[in-house]
C-alpha positions, 0 to 999 in steps of 0.5 A, a space after each residue: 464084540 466080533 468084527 461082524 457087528 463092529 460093521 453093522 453097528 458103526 456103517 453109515 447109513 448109506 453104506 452096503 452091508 456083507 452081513 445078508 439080508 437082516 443087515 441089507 434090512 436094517 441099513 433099509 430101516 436106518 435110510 427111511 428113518 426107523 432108527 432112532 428118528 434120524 429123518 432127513 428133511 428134504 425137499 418136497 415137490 408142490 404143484 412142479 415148484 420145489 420147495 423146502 422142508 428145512 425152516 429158515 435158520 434164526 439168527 442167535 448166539 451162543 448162550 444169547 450173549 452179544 456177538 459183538 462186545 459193546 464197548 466200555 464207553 461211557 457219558 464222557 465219549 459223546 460229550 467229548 464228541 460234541 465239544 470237540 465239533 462245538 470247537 472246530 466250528 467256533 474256530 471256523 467263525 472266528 476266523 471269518 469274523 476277523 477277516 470280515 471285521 465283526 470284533 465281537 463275533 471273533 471273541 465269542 468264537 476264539 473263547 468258545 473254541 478253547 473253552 469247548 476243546 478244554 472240556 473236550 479234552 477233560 472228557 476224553 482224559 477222565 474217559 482214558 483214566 489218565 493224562 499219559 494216556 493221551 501223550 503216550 499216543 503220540 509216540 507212533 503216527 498210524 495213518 490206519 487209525 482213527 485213534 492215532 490220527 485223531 489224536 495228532 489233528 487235535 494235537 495240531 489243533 489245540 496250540 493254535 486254537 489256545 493262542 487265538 484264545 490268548 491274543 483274545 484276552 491280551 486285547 482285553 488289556 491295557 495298552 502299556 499292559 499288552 505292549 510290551 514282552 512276549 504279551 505283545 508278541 502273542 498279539 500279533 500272532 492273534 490272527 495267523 493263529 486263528 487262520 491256522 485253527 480254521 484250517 484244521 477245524 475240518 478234521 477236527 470235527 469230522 474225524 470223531 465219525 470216523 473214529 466210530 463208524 470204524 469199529 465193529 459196533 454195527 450201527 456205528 459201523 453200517 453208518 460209516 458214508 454219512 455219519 461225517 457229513 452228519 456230524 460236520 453239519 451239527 457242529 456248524 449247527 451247534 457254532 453258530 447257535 453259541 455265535 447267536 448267542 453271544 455276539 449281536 446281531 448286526 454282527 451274526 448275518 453270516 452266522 444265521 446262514 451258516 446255522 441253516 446250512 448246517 442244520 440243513 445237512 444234519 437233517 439231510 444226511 441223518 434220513 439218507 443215513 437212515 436209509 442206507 444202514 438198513 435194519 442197523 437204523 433201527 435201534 436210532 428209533 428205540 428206547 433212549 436213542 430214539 428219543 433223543 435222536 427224536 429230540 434232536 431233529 425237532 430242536 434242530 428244525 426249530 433252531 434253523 426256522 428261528 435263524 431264519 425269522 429272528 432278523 434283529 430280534 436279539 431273543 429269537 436270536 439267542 433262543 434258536 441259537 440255543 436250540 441248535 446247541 441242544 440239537 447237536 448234543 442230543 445228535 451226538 448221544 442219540 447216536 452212541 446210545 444207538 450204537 451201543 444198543 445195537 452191539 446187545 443184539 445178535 439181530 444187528 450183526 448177523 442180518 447185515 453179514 448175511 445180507 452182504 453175502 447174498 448181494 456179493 457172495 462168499 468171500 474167496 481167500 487166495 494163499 
């Protein structure tokens, strides 16, 4: 091949050919497309208004594979997430009841609160393969993660919640039996314990709304502001169901506000939560997530309409306490069956990216 038709063979389309006339000819044709089809799409001008040729680009990813990896949770996740709330809240009422002086209430409430975070703990162990697991993630402390902090508010929690637990049960004893020794010691330190459960209830059942919202699942992820008010709602909910439950009710007067209060926030924050995330919501409207997000709004209302009528009747009582259980549970799996669903769609991550770069422009990297 000589130099000559080096150049016309490789020149760009918009250069100027040496070559003469039959090269100033074929660079011509090359611009108005004739070679080979290498139209350019442009932009064509209609009624003085200038509009695009090019079709808008459709959000797709290579192969059709997920652009985010859905995460290799499974059942034990949510069920860890709504016994670890089930027992913060139980905590936060037993304290109240031994302070106000409803024994029975106390009981039900220390017992439901070790027997919720045992189950909890069962659930993320068999989700983690094994127990070193959870105490290797004590060795460092992160402040930047959900994780680490997580794992240290439950480790606070845990003790002072098993020891309420266990002066409960020395006081079901016999007197010579619980007076003596360390049995003895453990009573005492009934209610200083309880109080100090109570106080790192809170973390307990906001942190796992964290823990989700900050990974990179989007509809985890888009639902970050109100997803802990969400979940401390149900697990207030979901306590003072056990509380209607268990104790009586001249007893529960307290309980039955606390149940409409929090089922009140849970459905508040659930339809603004719905609004902000944008097309992220959707998949909490589809398929097993809709359903159970469906069925957790109805029990949810039901429950707090109950609490709100049961007055002394012990049925009405037990009945809505129980759905307002059931509503906490299927908030909790409604929420990760969204989370995952929406972490299979390429839609869910692209739509939120190209919508925050059109609202706050490009991001700029400073070296």
């Amino acid at each position: 091949m000589t130099p000559q038709h080096r150049a016309t063979d490789w020149a760009p389309d918009n250069a100027v050919s040496r070559d003469g006339p039959e090269g100033v000819a074929s660079q011509t044709g090359a611009l108005v497309g004739s070679a080979g089809g290498r139209r350019r799409k442009g932009r064509r001008r209609k009624g003085g208004a200038e509009q695009s040729m090019v079709p808008e680009a459709e959000f797709t990813s290579y192969y059709g594979r997920p652009i985010v990896k859905p995460s290799p949770w499974e059942a034990d996740i949510p069920a860890y997430l709504f016994a670890g709330g089930l027992a913060a809240g139980s905590s936060l009422i037993a304290a109240g009841a031994d302070v106000t002086g409803r024994p029975v209430l106390r009981r039900t409430g220390r017992l439901a609160a070790l027997g919720a975070l045992s189950f909890s703990m069962a659930a993320l162990v068999h989700d983690l393969g094994k127990p070193s697991r959870f105490t290797n993630m004590l060795r460092t402390a992160k402040p930047t993660s959900p994780m680490s902090v997580g794992t240290w508010i439950l480790s606070t929690y845990g003790p002072f919640a098993g020891l309420a637990a266990a002066a409960e049960v020395t006081s079901l004893l016999p007197e010579q039996v619980r007076s003596r020794g360390p049995l003895r010691l453990v009573g005492l330190l009934g209610r200083p314990a309880g109080l100090m459960a109570a106080v790192c209830a809170p973390p307990v059942a906001a942190y796992t709304a964290v823990l989700l919202s900050d990974t990179a699942t989007p509809s985890w992820h888009s639902a970050y502001k109100e997803l802990p008010f969400v979940f401390v709602g149900s697990a207030s909910a979901a306590a003072a169901g056990v509380g209607m439950i268990t104790a009586p009710t001249h007893e529960t007067g307290p309980v039955r506000r606390m149940a409409a209060a929090g089922a009140l926030l849970e459905l508040a924050m659930e339809q603004r939560m719905e609004r902000s995330m944008g097309v992220t919501a959707e998949p909490l409207h589809h398929g097993k997530a809709g359903r159970l997000m469906r069925a957790a709004k109805v029990l949810t209302a039901a429950g707090a309409a109950g609490t709100l009528v049961a007055g002394r009747s012990r049925a009405l009582a037990a009945a809505s306490g129980a759905a307002l259980v059931l509503g906490s549970a299927c908030t909790r799996f409604g929420v990760f069956e969204a989370g995952q669903e929406s972490a299979k769609d390429p839609k869910y991550t692209v739509v939120p990216q190209r919508e925050r770069l059109e609202r706050e422009g490009p991001v700029r990297y400073q070296p």
